[in-house]
Biopython code that builds the backbone (N, CA, C, O; Angstrom):
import numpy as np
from Bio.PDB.StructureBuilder import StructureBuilder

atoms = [
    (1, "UNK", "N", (-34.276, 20.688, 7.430)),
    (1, "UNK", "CA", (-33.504, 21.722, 6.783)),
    (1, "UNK", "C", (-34.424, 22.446, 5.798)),
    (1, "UNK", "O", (-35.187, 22.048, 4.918)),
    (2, "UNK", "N", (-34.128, 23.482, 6.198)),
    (2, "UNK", "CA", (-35.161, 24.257, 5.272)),
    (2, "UNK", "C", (-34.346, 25.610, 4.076)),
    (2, "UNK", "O", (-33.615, 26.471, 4.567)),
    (3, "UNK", "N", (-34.575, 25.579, 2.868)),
    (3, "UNK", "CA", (-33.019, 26.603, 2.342)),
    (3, "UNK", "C", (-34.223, 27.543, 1.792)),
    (3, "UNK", "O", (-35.300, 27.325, 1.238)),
    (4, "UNK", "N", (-33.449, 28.800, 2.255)),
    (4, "UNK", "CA", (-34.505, 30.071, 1.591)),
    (4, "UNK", "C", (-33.869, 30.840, 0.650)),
    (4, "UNK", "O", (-34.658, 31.331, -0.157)),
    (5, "UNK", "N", (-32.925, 31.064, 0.506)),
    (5, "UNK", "CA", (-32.022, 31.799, -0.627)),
    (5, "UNK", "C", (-31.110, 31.362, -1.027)),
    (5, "UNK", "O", (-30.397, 30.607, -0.366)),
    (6, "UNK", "N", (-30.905, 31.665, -2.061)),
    (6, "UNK", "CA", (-29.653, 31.226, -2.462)),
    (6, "UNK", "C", (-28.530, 32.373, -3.694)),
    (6, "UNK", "O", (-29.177, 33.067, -4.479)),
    (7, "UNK", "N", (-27.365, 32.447, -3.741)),
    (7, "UNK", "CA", (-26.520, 33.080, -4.667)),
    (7, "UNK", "C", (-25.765, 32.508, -5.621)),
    (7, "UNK", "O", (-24.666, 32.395, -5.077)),
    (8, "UNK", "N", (-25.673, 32.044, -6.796)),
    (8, "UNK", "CA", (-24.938, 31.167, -7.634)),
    (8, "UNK", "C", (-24.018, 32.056, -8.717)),
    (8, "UNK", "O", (-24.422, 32.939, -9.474)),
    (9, "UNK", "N", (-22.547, 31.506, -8.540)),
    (9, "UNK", "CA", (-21.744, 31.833, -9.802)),
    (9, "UNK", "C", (-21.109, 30.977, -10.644)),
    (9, "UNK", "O", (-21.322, 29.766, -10.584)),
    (10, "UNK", "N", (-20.349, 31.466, -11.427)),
    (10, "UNK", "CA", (-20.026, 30.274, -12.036)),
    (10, "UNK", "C", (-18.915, 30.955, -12.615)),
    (10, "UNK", "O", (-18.789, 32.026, -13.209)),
    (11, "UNK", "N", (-17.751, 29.566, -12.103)),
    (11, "UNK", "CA", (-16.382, 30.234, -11.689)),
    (11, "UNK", "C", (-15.588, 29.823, -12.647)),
    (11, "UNK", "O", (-15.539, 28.711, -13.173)),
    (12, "UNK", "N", (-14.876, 30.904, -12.883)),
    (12, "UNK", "CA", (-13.519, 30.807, -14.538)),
    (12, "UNK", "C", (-12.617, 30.393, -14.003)),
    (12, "UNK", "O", (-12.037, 30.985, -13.093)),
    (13, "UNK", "N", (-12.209, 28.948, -14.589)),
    (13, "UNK", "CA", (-10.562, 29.103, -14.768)),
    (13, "UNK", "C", (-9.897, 28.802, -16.260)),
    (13, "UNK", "O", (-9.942, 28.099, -17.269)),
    (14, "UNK", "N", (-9.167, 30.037, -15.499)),
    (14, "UNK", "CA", (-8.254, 30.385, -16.712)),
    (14, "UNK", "C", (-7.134, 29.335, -16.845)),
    (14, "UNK", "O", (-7.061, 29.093, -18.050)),
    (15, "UNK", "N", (-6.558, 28.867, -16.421)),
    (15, "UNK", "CA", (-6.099, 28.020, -16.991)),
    (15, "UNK", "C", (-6.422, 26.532, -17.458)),
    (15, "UNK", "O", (-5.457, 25.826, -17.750)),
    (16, "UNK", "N", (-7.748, 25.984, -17.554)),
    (16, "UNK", "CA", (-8.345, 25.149, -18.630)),
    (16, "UNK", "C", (-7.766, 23.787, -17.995)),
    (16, "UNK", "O", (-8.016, 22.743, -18.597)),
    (17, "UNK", "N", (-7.141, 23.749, -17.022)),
    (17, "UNK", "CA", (-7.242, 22.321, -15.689)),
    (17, "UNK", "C", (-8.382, 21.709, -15.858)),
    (17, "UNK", "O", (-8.446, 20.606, -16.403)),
    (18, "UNK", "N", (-9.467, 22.384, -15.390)),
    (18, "UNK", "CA", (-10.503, 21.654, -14.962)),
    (18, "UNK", "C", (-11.415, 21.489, -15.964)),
    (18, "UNK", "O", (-11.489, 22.307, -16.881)),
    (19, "UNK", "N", (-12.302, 20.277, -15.882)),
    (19, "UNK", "CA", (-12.736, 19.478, -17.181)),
    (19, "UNK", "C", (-14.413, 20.308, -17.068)),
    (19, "UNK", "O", (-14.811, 20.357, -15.904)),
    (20, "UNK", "N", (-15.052, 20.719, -17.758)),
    (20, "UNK", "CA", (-16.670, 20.934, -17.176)),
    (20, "UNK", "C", (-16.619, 22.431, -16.540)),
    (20, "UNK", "O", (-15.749, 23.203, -16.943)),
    (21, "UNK", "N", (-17.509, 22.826, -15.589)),
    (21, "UNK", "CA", (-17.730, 23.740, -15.260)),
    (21, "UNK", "C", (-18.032, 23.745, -14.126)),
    (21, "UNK", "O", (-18.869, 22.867, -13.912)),
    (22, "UNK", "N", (-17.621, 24.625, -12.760)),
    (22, "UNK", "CA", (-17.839, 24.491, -12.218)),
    (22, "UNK", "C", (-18.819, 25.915, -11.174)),
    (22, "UNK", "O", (-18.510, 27.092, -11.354)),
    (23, "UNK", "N", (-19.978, 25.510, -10.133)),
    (23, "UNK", "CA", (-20.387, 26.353, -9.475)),
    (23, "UNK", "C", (-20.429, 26.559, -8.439)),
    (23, "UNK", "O", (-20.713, 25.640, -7.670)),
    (24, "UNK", "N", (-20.137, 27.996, -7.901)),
    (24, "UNK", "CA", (-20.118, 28.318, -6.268)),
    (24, "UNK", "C", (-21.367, 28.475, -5.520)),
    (24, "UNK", "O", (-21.348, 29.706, -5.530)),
    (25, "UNK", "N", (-22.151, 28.266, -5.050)),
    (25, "UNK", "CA", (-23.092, 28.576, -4.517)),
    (25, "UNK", "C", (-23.711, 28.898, -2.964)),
    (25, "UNK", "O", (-23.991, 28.024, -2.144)),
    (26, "UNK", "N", (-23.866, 30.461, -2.744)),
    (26, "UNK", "CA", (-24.085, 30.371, -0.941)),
    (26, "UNK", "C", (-25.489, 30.597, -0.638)),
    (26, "UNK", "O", (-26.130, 31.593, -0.974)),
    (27, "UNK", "N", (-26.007, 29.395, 0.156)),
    (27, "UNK", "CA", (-27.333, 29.173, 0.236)),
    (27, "UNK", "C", (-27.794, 29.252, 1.644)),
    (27, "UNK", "O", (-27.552, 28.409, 2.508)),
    (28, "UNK", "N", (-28.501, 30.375, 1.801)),
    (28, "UNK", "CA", (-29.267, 30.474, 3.632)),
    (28, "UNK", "C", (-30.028, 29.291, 3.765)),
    (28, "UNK", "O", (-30.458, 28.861, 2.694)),
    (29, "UNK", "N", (-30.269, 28.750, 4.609)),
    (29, "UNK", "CA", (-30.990, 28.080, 5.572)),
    (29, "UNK", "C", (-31.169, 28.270, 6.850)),
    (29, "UNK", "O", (-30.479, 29.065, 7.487)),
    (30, "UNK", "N", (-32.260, 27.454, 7.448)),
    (30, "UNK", "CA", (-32.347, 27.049, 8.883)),
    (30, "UNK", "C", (-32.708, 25.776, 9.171)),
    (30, "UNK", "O", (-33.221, 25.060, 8.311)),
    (31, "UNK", "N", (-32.458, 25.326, 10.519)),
    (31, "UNK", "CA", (-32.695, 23.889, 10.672)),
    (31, "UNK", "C", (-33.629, 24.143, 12.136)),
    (31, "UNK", "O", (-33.729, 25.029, 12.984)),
    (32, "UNK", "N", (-34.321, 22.596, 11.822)),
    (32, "UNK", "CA", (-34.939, 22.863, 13.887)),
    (32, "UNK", "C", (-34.406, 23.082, 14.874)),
    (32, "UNK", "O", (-33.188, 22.980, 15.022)),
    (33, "UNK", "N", (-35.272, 23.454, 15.819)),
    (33, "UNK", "CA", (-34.397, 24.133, 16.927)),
    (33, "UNK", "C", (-33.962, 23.462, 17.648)),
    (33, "UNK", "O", (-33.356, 23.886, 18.632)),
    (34, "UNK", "N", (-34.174, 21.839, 17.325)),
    (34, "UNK", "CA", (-33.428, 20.350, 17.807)),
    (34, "UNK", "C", (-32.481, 20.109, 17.454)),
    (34, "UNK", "O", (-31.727, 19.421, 18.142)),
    (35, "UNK", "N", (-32.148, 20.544, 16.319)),
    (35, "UNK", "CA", (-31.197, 20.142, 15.432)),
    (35, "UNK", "C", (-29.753, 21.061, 16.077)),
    (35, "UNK", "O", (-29.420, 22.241, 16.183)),
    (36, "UNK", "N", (-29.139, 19.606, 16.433)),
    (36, "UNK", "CA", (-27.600, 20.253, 16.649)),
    (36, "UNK", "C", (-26.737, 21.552, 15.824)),
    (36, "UNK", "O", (-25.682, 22.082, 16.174)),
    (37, "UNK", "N", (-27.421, 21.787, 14.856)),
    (37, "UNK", "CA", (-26.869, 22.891, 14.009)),
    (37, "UNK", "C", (-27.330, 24.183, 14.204)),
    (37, "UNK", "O", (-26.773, 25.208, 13.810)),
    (38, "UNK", "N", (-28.666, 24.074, 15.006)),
    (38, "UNK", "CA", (-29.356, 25.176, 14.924)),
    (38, "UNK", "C", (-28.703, 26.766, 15.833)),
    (38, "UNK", "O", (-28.239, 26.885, 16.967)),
    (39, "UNK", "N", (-28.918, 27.706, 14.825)),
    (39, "UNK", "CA", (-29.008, 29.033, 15.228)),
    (39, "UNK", "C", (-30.057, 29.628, 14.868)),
    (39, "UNK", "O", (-30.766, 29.479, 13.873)),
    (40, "UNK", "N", (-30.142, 30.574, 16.063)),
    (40, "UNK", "CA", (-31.474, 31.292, 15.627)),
    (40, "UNK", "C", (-31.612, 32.594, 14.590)),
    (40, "UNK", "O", (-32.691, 33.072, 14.238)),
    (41, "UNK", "N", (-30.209, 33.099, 14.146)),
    (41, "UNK", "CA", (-29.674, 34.010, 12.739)),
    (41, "UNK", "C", (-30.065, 32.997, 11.647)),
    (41, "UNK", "O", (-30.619, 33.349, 10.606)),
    (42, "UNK", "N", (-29.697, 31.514, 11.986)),
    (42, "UNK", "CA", (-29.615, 31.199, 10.497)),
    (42, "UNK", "C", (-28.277, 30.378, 9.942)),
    (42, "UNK", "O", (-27.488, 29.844, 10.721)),
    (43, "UNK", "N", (-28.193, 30.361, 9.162)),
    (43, "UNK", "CA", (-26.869, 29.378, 8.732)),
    (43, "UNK", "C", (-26.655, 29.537, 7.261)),
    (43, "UNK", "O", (-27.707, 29.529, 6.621)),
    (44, "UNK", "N", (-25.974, 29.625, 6.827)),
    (44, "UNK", "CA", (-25.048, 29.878, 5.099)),
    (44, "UNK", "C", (-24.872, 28.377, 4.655)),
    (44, "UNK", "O", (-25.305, 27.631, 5.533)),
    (45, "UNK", "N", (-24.617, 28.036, 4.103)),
    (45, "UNK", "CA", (-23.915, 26.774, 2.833)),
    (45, "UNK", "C", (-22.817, 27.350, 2.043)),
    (45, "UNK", "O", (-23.096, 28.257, 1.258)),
    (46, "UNK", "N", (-21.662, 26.959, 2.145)),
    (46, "UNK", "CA", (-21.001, 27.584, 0.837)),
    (46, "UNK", "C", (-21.412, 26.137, 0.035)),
    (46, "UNK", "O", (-22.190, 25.375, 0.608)),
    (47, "UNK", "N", (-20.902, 25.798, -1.231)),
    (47, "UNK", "CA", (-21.110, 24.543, -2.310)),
    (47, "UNK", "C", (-20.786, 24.575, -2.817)),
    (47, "UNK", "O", (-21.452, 25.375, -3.475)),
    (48, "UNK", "N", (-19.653, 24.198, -3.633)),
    (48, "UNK", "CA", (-19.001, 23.851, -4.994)),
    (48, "UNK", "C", (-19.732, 22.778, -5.719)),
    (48, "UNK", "O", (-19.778, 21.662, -5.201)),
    (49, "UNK", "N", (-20.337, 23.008, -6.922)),
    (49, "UNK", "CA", (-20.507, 22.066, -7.839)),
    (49, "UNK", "C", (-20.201, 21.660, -8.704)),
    (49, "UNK", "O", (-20.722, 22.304, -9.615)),
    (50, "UNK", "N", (-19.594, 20.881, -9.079)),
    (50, "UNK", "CA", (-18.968, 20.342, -10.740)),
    (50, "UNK", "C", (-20.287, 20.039, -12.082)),
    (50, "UNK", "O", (-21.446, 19.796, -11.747)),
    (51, "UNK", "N", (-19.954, 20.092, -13.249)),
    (51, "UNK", "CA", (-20.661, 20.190, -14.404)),
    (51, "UNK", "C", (-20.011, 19.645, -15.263)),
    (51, "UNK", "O", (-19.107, 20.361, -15.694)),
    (52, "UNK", "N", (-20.086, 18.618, -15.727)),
    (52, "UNK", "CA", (-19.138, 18.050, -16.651)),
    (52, "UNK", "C", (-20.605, 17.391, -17.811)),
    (52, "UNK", "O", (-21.543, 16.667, -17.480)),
    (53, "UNK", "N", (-20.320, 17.935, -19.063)),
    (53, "UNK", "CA", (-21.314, 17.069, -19.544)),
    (53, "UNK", "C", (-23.077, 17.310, -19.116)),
    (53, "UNK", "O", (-23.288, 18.494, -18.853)),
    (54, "UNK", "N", (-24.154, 16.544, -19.022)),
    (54, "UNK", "CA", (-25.195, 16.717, -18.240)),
    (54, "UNK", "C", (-25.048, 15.731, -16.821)),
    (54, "UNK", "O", (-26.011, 15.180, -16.289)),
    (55, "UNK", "N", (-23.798, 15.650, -16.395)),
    (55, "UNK", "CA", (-23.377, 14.921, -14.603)),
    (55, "UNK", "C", (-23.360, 16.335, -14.097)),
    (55, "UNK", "O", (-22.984, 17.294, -14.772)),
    (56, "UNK", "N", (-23.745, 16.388, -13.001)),
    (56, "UNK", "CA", (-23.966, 17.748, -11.755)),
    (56, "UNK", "C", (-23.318, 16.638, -10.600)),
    (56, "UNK", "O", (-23.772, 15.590, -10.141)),
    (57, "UNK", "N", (-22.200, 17.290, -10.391)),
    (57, "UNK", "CA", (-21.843, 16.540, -8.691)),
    (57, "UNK", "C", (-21.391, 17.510, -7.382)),
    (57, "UNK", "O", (-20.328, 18.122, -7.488)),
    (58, "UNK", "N", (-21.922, 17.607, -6.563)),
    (58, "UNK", "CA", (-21.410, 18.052, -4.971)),
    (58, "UNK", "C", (-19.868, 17.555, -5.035)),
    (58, "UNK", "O", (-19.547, 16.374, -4.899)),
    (59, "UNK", "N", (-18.835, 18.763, -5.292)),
    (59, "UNK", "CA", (-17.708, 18.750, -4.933)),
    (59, "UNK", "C", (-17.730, 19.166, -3.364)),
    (59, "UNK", "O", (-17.878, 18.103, -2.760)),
    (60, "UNK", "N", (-17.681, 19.822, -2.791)),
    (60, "UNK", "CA", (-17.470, 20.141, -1.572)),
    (60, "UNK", "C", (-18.479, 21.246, -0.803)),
    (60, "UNK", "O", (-19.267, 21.735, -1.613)),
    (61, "UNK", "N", (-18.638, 21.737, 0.508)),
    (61, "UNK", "CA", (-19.297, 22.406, 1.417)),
    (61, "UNK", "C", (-18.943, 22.624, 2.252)),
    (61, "UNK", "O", (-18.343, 21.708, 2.814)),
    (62, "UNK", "N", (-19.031, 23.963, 2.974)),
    (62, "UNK", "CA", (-18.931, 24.313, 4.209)),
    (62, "UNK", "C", (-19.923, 24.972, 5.084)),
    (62, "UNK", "O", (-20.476, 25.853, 4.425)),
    (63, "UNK", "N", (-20.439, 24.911, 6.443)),
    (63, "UNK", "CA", (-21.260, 25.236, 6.678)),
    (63, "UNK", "C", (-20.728, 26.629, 7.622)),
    (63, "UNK", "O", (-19.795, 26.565, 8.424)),
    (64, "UNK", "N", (-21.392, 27.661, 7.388)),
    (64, "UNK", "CA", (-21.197, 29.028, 8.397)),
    (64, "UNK", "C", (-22.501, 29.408, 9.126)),
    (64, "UNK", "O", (-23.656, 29.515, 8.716)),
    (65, "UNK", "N", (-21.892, 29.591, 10.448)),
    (65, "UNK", "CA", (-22.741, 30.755, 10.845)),
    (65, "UNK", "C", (-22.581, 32.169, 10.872)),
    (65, "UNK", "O", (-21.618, 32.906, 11.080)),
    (66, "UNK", "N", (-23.863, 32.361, 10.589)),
    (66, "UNK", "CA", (-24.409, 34.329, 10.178)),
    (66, "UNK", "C", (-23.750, 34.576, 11.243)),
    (66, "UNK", "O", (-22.539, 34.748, 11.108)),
    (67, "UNK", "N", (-24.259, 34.653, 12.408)),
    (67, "UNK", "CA", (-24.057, 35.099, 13.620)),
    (67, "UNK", "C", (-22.785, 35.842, 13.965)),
    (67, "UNK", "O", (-22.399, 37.004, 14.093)),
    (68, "UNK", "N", (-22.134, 34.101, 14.089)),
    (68, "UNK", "CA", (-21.073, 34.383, 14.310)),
    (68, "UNK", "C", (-19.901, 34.161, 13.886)),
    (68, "UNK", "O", (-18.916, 33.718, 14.477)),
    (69, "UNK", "N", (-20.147, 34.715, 12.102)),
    (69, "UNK", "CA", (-19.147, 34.765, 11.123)),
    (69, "UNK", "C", (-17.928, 33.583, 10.895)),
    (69, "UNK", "O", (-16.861, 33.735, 10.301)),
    (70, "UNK", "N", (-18.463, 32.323, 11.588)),
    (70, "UNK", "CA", (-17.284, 31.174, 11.874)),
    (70, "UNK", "C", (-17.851, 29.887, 11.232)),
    (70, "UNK", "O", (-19.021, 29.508, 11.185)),
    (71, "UNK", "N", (-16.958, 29.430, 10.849)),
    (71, "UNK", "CA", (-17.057, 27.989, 9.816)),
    (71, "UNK", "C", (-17.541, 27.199, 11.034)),
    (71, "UNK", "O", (-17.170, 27.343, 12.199)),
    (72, "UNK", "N", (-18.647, 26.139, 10.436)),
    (72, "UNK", "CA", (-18.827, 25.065, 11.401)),
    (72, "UNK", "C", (-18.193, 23.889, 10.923)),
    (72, "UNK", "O", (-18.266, 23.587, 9.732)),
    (73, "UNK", "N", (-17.740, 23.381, 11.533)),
    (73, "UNK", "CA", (-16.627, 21.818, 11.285)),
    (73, "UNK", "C", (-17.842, 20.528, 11.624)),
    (73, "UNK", "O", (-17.503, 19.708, 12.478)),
    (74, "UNK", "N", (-19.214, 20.356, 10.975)),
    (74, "UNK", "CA", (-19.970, 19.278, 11.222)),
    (74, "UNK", "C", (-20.246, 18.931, 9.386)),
    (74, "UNK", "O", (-20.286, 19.793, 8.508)),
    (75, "UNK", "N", (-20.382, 17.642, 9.222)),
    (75, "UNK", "CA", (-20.945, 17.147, 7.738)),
    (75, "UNK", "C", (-22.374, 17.148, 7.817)),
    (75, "UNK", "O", (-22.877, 17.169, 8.941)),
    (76, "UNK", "N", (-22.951, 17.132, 7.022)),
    (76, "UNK", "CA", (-24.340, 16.713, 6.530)),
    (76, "UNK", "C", (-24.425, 15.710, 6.551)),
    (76, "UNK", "O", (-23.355, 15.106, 6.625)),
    (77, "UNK", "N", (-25.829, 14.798, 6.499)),
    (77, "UNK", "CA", (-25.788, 13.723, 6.459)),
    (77, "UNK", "C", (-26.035, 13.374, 4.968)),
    (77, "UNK", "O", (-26.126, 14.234, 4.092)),
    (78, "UNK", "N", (-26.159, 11.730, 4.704)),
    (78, "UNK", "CA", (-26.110, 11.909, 3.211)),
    (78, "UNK", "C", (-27.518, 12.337, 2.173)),
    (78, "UNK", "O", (-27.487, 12.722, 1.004)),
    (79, "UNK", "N", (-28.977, 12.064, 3.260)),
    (79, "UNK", "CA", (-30.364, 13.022, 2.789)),
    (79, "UNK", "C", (-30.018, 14.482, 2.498)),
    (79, "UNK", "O", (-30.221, 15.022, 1.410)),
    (80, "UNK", "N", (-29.499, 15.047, 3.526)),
    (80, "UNK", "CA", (-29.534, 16.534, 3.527)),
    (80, "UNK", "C", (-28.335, 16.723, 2.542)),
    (80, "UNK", "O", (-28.616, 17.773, 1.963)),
    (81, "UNK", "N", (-27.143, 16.264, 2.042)),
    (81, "UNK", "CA", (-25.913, 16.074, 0.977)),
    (81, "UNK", "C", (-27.080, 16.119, -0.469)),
    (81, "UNK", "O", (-27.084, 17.023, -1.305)),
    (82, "UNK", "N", (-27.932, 15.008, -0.474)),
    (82, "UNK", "CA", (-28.467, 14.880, -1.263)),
    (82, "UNK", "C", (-29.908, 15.696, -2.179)),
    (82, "UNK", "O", (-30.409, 15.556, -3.295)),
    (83, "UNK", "N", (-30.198, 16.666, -0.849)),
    (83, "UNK", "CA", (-31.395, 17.579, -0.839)),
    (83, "UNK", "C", (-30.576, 19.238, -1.126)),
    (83, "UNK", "O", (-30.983, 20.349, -1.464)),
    (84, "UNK", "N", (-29.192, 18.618, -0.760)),
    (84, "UNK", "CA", (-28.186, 20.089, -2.000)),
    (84, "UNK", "C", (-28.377, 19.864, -3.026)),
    (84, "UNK", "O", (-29.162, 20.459, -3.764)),
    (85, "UNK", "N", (-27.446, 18.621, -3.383)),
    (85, "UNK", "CA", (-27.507, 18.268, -4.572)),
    (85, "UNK", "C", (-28.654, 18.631, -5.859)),
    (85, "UNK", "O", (-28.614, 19.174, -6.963)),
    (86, "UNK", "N", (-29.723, 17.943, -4.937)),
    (86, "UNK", "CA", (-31.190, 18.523, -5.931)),
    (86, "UNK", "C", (-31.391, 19.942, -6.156)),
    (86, "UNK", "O", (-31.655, 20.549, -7.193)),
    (87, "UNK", "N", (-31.231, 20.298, -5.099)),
    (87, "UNK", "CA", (-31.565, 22.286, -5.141)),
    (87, "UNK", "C", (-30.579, 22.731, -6.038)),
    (87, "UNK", "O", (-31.013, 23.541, -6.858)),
    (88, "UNK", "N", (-29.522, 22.484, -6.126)),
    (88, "UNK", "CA", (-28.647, 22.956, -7.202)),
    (88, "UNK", "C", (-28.669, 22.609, -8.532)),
    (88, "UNK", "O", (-28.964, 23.354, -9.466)),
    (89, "UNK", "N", (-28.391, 21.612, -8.578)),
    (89, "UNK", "CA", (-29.080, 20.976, -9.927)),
    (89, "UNK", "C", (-29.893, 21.281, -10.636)),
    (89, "UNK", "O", (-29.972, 21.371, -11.861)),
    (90, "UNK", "N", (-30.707, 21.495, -9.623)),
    (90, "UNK", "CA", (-32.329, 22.539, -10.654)),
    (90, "UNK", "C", (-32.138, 24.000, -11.089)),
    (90, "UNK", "O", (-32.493, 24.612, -12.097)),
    (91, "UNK", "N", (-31.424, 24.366, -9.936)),
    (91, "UNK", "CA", (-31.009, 26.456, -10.225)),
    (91, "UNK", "C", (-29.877, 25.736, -11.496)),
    (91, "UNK", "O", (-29.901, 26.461, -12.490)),
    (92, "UNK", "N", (-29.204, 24.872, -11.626)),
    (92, "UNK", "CA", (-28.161, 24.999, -12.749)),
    (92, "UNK", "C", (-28.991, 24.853, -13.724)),
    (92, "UNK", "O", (-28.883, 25.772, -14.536)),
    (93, "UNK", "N", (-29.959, 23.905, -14.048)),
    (93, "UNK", "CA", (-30.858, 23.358, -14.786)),
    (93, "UNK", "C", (-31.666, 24.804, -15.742)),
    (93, "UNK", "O", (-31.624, 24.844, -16.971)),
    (94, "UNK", "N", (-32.286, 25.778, -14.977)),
    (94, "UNK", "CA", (-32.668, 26.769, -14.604)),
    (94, "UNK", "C", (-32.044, 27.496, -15.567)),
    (94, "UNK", "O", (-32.644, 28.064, -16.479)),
    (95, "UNK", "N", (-31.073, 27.504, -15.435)),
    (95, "UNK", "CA", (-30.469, 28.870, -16.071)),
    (95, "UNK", "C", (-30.098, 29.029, -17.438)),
    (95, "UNK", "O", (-29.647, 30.104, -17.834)),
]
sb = StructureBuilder()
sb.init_structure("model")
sb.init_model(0)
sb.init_chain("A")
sb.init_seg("    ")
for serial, (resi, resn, name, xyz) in enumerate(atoms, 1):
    if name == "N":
        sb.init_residue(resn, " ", resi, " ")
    sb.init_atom(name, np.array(xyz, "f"), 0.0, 1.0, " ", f" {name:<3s}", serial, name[0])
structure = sb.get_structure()
């Protein structure tokens, strides 16, 4: 997995539910051309991250293809879960 861009926000709620802070993040990649995931456009990440404190956690993900504008229904495994995790962490870190 290889991630080349990425877009990060960081999302209000107004009504004060949620504890910490949380971030959206949509991140291009590509994977090998072995790799069951692979397209040759490319592939999106959406990512929710939680912020509570200095804890950063992977709330949730979805994976899209460019192509063909459609959610893919496969998980990550827990390296590549975990090689989000880091990439985000650092752009939060970052900022």
């Amino acid at each position: 997995m290889e991630l080349l861009s990425h877009t990060m926000d960081l999302l209000f709620d107004p009504t004060g539910i949620i504890e910490g802070e949380r971030f959206e993040f949509f991140i291009n990649f590509t994977v090998d051309e072995d790799d069951e995931l692979y397209e040759a456009n490319g592939l999106e990440l959406r990512v929710l991250i939680g912020k509570k404190d200095e804890n950063i956690r992977l709330i949730t993900y979805h994976i899209r293809s460019i192509a063909k504008d459609t959610q893919i229904d496969i998980a990550l495994d827990e390296d590549e879960e975990a090689e989000i995790l880091a990439y985000c962490s650092a752009k939060i870190t970052e900022q």
